[in-house]
N, C-alpha and C positions, 0 to 999 in steps of 0.2 A: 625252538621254532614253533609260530601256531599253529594251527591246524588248516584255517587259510593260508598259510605258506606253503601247507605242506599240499594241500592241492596245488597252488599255481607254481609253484617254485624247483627246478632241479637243479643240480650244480651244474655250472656251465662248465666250469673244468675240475681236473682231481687236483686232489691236494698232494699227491705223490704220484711217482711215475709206477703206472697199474701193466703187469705182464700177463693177460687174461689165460697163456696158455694156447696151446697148440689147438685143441679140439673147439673152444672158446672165440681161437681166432678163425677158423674154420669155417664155425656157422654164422658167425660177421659176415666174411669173405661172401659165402650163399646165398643171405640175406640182400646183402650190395648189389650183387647179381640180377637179384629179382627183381627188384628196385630199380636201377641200370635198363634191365628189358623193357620192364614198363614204363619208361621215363621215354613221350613224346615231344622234349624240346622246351614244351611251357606247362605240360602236369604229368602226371601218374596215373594209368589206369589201373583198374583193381585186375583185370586181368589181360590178356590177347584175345583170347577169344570168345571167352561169356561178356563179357563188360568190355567193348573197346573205346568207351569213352568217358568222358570225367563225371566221377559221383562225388555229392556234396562231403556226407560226412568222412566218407573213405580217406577224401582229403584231407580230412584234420586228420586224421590219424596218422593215414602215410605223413604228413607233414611235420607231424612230433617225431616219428622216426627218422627219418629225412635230415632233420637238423645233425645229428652225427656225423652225417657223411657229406652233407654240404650244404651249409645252414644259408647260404644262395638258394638252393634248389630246394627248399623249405619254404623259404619266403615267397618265390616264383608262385608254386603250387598254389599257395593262400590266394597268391592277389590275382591270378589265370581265374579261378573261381570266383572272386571277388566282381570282376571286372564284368561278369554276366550276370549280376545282380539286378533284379526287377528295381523297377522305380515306387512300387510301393513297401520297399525294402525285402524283401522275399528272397531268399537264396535258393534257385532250383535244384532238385536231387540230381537231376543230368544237364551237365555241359555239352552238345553233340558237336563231336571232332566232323567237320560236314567233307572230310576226305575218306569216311567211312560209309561204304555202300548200306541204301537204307534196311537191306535186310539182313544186314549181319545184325542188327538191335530188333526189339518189339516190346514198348511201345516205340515206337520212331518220331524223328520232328513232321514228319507226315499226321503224323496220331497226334501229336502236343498240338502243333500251329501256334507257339509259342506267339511268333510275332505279328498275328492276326486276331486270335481267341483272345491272346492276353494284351492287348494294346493298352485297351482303358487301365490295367494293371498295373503300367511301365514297362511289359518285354520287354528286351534291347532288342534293337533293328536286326545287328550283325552278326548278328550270332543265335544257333536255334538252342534252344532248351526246354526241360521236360516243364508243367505249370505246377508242380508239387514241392514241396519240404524235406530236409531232414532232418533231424535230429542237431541240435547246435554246440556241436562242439569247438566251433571255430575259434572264437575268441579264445578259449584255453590254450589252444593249438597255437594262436598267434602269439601270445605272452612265452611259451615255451622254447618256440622259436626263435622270438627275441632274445630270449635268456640264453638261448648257446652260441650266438654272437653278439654280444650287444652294442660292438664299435659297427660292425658292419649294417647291423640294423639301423643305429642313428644315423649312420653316413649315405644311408641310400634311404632314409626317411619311412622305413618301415611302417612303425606304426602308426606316424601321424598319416599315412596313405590310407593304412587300413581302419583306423577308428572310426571314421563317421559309417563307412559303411558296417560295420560290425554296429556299430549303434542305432542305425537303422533296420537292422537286422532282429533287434533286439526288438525295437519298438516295432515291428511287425505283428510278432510273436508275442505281446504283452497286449496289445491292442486288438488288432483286427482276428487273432484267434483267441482272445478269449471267451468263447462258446459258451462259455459255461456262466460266466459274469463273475467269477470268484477270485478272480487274478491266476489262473494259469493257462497255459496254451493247452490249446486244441489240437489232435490229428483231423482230418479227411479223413485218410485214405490210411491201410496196414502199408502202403511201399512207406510212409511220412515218418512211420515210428523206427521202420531200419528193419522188423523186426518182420519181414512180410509173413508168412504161414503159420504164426502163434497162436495157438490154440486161443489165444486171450480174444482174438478177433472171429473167434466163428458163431459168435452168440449175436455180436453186431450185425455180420455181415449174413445171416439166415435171414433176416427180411431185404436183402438187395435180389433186385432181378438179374441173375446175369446173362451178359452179354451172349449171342448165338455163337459155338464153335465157329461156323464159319464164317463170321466175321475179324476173325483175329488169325493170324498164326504165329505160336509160337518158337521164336529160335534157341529157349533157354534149352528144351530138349533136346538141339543138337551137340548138347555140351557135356549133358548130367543125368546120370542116369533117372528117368519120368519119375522110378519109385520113390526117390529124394528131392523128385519138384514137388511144388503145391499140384493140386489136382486141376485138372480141366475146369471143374467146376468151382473152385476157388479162384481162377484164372480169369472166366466169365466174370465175375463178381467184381475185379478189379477193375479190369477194364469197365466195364458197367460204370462206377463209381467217377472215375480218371475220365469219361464221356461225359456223364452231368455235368461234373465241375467244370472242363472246358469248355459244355456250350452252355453257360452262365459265366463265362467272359474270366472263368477263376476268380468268382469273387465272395467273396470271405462272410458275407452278411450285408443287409440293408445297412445303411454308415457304416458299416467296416465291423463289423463284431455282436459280439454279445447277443448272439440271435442262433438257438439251436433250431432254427427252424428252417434253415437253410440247407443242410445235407441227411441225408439217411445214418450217414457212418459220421459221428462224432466222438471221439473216445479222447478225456483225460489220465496220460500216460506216463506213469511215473521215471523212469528214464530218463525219456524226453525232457521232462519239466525239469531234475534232477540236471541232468548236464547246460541246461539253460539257468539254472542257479548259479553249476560252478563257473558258467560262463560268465555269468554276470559280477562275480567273486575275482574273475582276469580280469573282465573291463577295467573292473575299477584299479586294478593293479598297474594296465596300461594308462588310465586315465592319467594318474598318479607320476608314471615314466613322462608323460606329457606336459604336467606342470598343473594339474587341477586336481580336487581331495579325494575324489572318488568314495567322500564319504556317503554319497547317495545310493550309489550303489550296492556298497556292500551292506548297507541298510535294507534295500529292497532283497537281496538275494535274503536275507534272512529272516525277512517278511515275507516270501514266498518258499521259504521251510515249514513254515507255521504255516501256511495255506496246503503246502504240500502234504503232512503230518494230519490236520486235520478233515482232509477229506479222502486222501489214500491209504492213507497206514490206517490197518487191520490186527490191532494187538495178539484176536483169537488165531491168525494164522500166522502173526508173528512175520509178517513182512508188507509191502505197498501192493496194494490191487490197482488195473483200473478203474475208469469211474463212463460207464456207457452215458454219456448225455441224453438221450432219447430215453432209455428210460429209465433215467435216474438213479440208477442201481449200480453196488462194486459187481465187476467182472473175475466174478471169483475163481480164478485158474492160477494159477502160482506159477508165473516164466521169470527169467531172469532179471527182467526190468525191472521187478518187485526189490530185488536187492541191492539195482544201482544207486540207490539212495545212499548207501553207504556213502557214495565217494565226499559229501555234503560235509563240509567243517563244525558246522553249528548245528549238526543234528542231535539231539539229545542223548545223553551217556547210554540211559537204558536200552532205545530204541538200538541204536548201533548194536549194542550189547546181546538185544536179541535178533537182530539183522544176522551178525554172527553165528549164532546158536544155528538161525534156519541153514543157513550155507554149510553148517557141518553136521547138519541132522538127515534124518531118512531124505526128504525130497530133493535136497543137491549134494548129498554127499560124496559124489563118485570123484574119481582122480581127477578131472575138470569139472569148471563149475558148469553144470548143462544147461541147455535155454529154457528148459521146461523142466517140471516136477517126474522126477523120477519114478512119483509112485499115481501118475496121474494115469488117464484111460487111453488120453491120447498122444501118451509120450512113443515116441517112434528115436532111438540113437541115431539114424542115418536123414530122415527126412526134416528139410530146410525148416527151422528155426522149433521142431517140433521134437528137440530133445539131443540134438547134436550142440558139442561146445563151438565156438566162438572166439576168437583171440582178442576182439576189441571190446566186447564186454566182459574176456577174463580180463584185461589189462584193465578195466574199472574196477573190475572189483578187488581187486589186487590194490590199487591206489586208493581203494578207500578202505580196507584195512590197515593200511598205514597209518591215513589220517586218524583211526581211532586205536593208534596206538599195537595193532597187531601185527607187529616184525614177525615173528618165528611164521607166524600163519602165512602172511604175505609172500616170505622168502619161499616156502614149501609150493606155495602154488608158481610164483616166479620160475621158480628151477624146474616144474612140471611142464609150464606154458614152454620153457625155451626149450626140451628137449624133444618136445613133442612138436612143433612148430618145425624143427631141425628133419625129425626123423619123416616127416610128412611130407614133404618136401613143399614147406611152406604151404598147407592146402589151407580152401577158403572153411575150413570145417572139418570137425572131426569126431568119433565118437566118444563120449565123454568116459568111458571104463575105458576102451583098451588104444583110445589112443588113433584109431583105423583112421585115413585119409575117406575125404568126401568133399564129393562137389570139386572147383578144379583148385589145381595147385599153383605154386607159384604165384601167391596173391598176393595182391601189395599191403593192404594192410597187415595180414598175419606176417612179411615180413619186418615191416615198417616197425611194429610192437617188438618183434624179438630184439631189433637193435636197441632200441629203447631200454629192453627187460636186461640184456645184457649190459649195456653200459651205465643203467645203474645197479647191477650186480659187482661190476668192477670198482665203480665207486666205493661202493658199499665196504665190500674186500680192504680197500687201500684206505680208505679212512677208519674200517670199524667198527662202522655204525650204519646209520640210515640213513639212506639220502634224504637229499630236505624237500 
């Protein structure tokens, strides 16, 4: 199989009947649960009480796990978020459930004015949502889900419902943020990258003014213990940023792009751009299930490896940095973003080859792969994105050891991710040595992945090989 397969492609079914075992079916059953809990009807929140309403990428993810247990409720997921899509193709990070009192959340649809600030934008009327980004995993998410039903997908018109939006989504993202004028997207704001409290954003975010304490209150500290939230004053800073951008109507540049002169916090992100590759590597896979070549696409995705390679990848630290727009310098911190490049088909032997090396060398070498440099100044195990592991960018990096050919490695982190995911009781984070629970439990994506890691572990088992 290629290596593009091996990104978009799992087996929809085994090739033999798989008996995963008592403890195996166990932490399925847990998993389901948590899934089940969080399941309000038409999506998934990532949790009850930190997150009670729909986040963009969370969805793709919960939605690749999802399809195991009910590739309906997979599908739903996708097109519930789909259906709040901006009209200048923009998929916002938050969906607000508006049966959710406005201060169990902060920022709130009080703070967005989604359908006020962002009119000129295309808001939707009916619906409030946050004016930001995430990370685009979707289209992978959608091709995956397709693939573990594909009679029921074509019967309820899956994907031809979801493509053009997924392809305006794309051309968003390709257009109107590219900031930088090189052909890759742009973040705002640290909430856009997924990746909020990384160290990678504090070098940008030292010349933001932020916002007064008492203009905000936070509710993430009724959840989490302060010392694993960002600080107060990282907090100011966000909102500061999420304030500009909505009273400039959310809008991306003078004609739509290519203009860093538009935000304080501009940062090209390798992650980001990375899962917008592989995304682009689905489309054309979907395009393909639809009846047209999709050779366009997969052209572009690999023309924007080569844009990716030559302006983020960093040989001497042997992985992908930032790239600060403002002032035109890599953001030399080393977080985990730097390695999801891996998951990219057509990335060159060597580069993967030393992708690898970093991931098992001094700065992420611990029993999970951690968000940040282990041997850095500001690595904290417990504190949000600032050195605690992660399950939905262990599960990238996981799948992109496979694509370049590293089974044994892949399986070791696999069997790591699900037993620790089990043991945690599903939490949103954990520490990357020993494994400790942090932040709250019961998340939906670190369950959503475990089924995933598990049901291609069973595959795996029953056919004896690697999944595709």
């Amino acid at each position: 199989m290629d290596r593009i397969a091996h990104v978009t492609d799992r087996p929809a079914q085994r090739a033999i009947a798989y008996d995963p075992g008592a403890e195996a079916r166990s932490a399925h059953l847990r998993a389901e649960r948590v899934l089940a809990g969080n399941w309000t009807g038409t999506s998934t929140v990532p949790s009850r009480g930190l997150y009670p309403h729909q986040w963009s990428w969370d969805s793709g993810f919960i939605a690749i796990g999802l399809r195991h247990v009910s590739p309906l409720r997979a599908q739903t997921e996708l097109e519930t978020l789909l259906a709040a899509q901006w009209g200048d193709g923009r998929i916002p990070h938050i969906v607000f459930n508006a049966s959710v009192p406005l201060d169990a959340y902060f920022p709130s649809p009080d703070f967005w004015r989604s359908s006020t600030a962002g009119r000129a934008a295309g808001a939707p009327r009916t619906v409030q949502t946050s004016g930001i980004v995430q990370p685009p995993v979707h289209a992978l998410a959608a091709w995956l889900v397709h693939c573990a039903d594909p009679g029921l997908s074509r019967a309820r018109g899956f994907l031809a419902g979801v493509y053009p939006r997924l392809a305006a989504w794309h051309r968003y993202l390709l257009h109107r943020r590219d900031l930088g004028g090189a052909g890759l997207a742009s973040v705002v704001h640290p909430w856009e990258q997924g990746m909020d409290n990384s160290p990678c954003w504090d070098a940008p975010l030292a010349r933001i003014t932020p916002a007064p304490s008492r203009s905000f209150r936070r509710a993430d500290l009724a959840h989490g213990a302060p010392e694993d939230r960002p600080t107060d004053l990282d907090y100011g800073r966000y909102v500061r940023l999420a304030t500009d951008y909505r009273e400039r109507g959310y809008r991306d540049g003078p004609g739509g792009g290519q203009c860093t002169g538009v935000s304080d916090f501009a940062v090209e992100d390798p992650a980001f751009n990375a899962l917008l590759i592989a995304s682009e590597h689905a489309l054309a896979r979907i395009a393909r299930e639809l009846g047209a070549t999709g050779t366009a696409r997969h052209a572009r995705a690999e023309r924007l490896t080569g844009v990716l390679i030559e302006r983020l990848w960093d040989a001497g630290a042997g992985m992908f940095f930032c790239r600060d727009l403002r002032s035109g310098e890599p953001v030399a911190e080393r977080s985990v973003s730097g390695l999801v490049p891996l998951l990219l088909p057509t990335l060159p032997r060597d580069i993967a080859a030393t992708l690898v090396r970093t991931l098992d060398g001094p700065h992420f070498g611990a029993r999970l792969v951690p968000s940040y440099d282990l041997l850095g100044e500001a690595f904290d195990p417990h504190r949000y994105w600032r050195g605690p592991a992660w399950f939905n960018t262990g599960w990238l990096v996981e799948r992109g050891l496979r694509v370049h050919g590293e089974s044994a490695r892949a399986d070791v982190l696999r069997d790591v991710m699900i037993d620790t995911a089990d043991a945690s009781g599903f939490a949103e984070y954990v520490d990357p040595h020993t494994g400790e629970a942090c932040g709250a439990t019961g998340f939906s994506w670190t369950a959503a992945l475990t089924l995933d890691l598990l049901e291609a572990k069973g595959a795996n088992g029953a056919k004896g090989g690697d999944r595709g």
